[in-house]
DONUFI-389092 format. One record per residue (C-alpha): residue number from 1; residue in one letter; y, z, x. Coordinates in Angstrom, 3 decimals. Layout:
N
nr | rest | Y | Z | X
NUM | A | Y | Z | X;
...
***
This chain:
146
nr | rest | Y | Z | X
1 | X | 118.464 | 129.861 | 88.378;
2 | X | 119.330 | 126.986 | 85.757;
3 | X | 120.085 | 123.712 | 86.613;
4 | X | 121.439 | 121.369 | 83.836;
5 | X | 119.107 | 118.163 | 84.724;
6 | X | 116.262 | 120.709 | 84.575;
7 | X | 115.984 | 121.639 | 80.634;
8 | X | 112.634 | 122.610 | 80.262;
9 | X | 113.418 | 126.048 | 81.626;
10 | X | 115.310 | 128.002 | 84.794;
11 | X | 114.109 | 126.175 | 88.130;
12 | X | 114.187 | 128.796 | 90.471;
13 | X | 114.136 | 132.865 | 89.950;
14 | X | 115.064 | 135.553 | 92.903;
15 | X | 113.376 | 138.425 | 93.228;
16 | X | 115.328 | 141.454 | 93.203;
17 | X | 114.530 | 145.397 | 93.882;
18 | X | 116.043 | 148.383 | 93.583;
19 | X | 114.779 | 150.116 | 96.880;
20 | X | 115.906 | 152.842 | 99.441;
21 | X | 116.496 | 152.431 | 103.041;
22 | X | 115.227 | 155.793 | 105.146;
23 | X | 117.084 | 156.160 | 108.169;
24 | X | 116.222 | 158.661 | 111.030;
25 | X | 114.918 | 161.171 | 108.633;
26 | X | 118.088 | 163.248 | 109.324;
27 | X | 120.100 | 162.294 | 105.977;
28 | X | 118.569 | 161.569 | 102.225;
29 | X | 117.379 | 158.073 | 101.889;
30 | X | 120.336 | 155.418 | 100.382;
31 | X | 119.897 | 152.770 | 98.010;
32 | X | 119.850 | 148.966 | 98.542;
33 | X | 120.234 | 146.519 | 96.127;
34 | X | 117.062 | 144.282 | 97.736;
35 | X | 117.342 | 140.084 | 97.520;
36 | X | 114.159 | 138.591 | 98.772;
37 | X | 114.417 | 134.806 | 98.480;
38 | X | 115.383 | 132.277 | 95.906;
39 | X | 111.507 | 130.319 | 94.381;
40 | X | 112.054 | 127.442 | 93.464;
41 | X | 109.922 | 124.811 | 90.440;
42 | X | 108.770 | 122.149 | 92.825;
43 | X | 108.111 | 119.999 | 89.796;
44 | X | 112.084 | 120.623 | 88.929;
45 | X | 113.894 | 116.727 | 90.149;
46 | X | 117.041 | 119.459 | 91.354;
47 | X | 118.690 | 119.784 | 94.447;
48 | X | 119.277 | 123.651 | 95.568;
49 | X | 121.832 | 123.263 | 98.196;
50 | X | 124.814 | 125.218 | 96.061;
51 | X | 121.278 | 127.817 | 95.312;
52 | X | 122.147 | 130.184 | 98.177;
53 | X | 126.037 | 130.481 | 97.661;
54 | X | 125.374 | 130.761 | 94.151;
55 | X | 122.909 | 133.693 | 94.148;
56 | X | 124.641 | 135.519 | 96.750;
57 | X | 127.698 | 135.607 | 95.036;
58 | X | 126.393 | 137.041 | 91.922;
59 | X | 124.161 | 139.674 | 94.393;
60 | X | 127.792 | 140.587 | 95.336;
61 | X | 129.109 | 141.061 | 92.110;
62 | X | 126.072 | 143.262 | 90.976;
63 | X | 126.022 | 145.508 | 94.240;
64 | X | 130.033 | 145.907 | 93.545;
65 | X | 129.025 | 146.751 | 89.747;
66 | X | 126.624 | 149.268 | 90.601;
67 | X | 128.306 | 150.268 | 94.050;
68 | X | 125.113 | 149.778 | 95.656;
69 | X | 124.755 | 148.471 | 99.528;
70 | X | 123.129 | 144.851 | 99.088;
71 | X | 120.410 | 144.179 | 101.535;
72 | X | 119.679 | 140.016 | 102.050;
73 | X | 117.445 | 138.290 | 104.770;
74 | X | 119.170 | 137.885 | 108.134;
75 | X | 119.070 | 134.158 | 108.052;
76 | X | 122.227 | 134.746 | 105.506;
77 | X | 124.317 | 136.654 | 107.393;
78 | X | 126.848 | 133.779 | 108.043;
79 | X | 126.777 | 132.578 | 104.749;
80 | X | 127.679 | 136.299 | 102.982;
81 | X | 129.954 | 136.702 | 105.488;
82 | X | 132.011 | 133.577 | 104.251;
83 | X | 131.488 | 134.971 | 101.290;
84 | X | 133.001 | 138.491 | 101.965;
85 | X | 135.845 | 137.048 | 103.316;
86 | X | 136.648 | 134.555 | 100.307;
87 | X | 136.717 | 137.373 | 98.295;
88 | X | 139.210 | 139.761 | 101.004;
89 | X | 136.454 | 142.238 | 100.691;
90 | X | 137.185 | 145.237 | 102.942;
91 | X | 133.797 | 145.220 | 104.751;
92 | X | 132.345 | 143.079 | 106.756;
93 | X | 128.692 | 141.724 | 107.026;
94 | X | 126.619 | 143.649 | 109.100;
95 | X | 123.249 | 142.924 | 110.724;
96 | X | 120.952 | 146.346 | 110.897;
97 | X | 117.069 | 146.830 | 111.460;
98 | X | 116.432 | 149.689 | 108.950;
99 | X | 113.061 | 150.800 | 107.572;
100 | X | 112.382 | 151.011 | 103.526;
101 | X | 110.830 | 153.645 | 101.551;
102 | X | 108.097 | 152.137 | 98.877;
103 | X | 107.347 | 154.294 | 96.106;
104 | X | 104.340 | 153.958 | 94.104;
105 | X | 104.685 | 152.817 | 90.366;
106 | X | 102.093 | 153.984 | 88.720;
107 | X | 99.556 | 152.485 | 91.391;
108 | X | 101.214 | 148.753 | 90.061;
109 | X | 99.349 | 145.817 | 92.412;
110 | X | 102.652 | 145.494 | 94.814;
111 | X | 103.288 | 141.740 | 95.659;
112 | X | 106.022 | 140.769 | 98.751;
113 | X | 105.756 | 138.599 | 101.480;
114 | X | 108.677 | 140.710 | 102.846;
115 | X | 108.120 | 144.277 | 102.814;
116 | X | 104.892 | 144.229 | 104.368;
117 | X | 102.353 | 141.878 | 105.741;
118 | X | 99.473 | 143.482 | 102.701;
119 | X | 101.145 | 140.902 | 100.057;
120 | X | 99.215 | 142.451 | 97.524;
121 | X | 98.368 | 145.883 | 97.315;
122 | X | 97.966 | 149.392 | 95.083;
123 | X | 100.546 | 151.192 | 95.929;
124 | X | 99.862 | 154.592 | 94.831;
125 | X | 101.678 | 156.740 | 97.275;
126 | X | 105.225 | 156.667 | 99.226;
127 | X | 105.126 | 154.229 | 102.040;
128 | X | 107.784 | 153.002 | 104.495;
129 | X | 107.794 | 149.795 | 106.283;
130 | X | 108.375 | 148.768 | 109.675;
131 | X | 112.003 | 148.226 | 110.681;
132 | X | 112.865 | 144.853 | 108.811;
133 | X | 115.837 | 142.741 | 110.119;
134 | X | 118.371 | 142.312 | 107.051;
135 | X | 121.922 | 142.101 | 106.715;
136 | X | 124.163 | 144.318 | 104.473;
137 | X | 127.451 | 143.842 | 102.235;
138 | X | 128.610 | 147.254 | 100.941;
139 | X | 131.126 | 147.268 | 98.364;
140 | X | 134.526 | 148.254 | 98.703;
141 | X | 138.226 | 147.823 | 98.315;
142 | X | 139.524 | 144.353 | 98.544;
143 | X | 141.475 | 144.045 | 101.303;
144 | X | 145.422 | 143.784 | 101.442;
145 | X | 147.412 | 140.863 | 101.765;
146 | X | 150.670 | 142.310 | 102.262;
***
C-alpha cells in the first residue's frame, strides 16, 4: 500500500495466499483467494483509515479476475458487504467456519499468525487447520437493475 506523503517506499503490504478450503471430506478441496491483514510502517506519518476499503476492493477485483472465492477475516464482513453491494454483485457476503488445507513447499519455514497458533514452522507435509471464522465474496454476475 502507497501513500503519497510516504515517499520513501509502500507503507503497508497485505499478505495474500493462494490456499484451499477442505470441507467435510465428501467433495475435492476449493480454492480461496486468502487476505490476512493489512501491516502497516509505524515509522510512515499516514493515516490508514481508507486502507481497508481500499484493499478489499482490489481483493474483489482479483478474486473476480481469477474467479476464485475470496476468503477475509470476519471482522470485515460488514465492510465487503458494502462493498458487494456498491458494485450490484450477485452474491452476498457470507460468514462460514471452514477448515484449510496447508501444503508443504518444499519444507519453506511457514510464518502466519492466522492459520495456526505455530507462527513459524517447517511445513513439510499436508496439514489442515482448525475451523477458522472468515467471511467469503464469490464472484459472480452483477446483478440486474431492470
Amino acid at each position: 500500500v502507497s501513500d503519497p506523503l510516504w515517499k520513501h517506499h509502500p507503507v503497508g503490504r497485505a499478505h495474500w495466499r493462494l490456499l484451499w478450503a477442505v470441507g467435510d471430506g465428501k467433495k475435492s478441496p476449493e480454492p480461496r483467494l486468502w487476505l490476512e491483514t493489512v501491516n502497516v510502517d509505524f515509522e510512515a506519518p499516514v493515516s490508514t483509515e481508507n486502507w481497508e476499503l481500499s484493499v478489499l476492493s482490489h481483493a474483489m477485483r482479483k478474486a473476480d479476475e481469477m474467479n476464485v472465492t475470496l476468503s477475509v477475516e470476519s471482522s470485515l464482513g460488514d465492510l465487503l458487504q458494502r462493498l458487494i453491494d456498491h458494485h450490484a454483485c450477485s452474491h452476498d457476503a457470507v460468514e462460514v467456519r471452514e477448515r484449510i488445507l496447508l501444503r508443504p513447499s518444499k519444507a519453506i519455514l511457514e510464518a502466519s499468525d492466522y492459520l495456526s497458533p505455530k507462527h513459524d514452522w517447517v511445513q513439510d507435509k499436508d496439514e489442515v487447520t482448525d475451523p477458522l471464522r472468515r467471511c467469503l465474496y464469490k464472484p459472480g454476475k452483477k446483478r440486474s437493475h431492470i
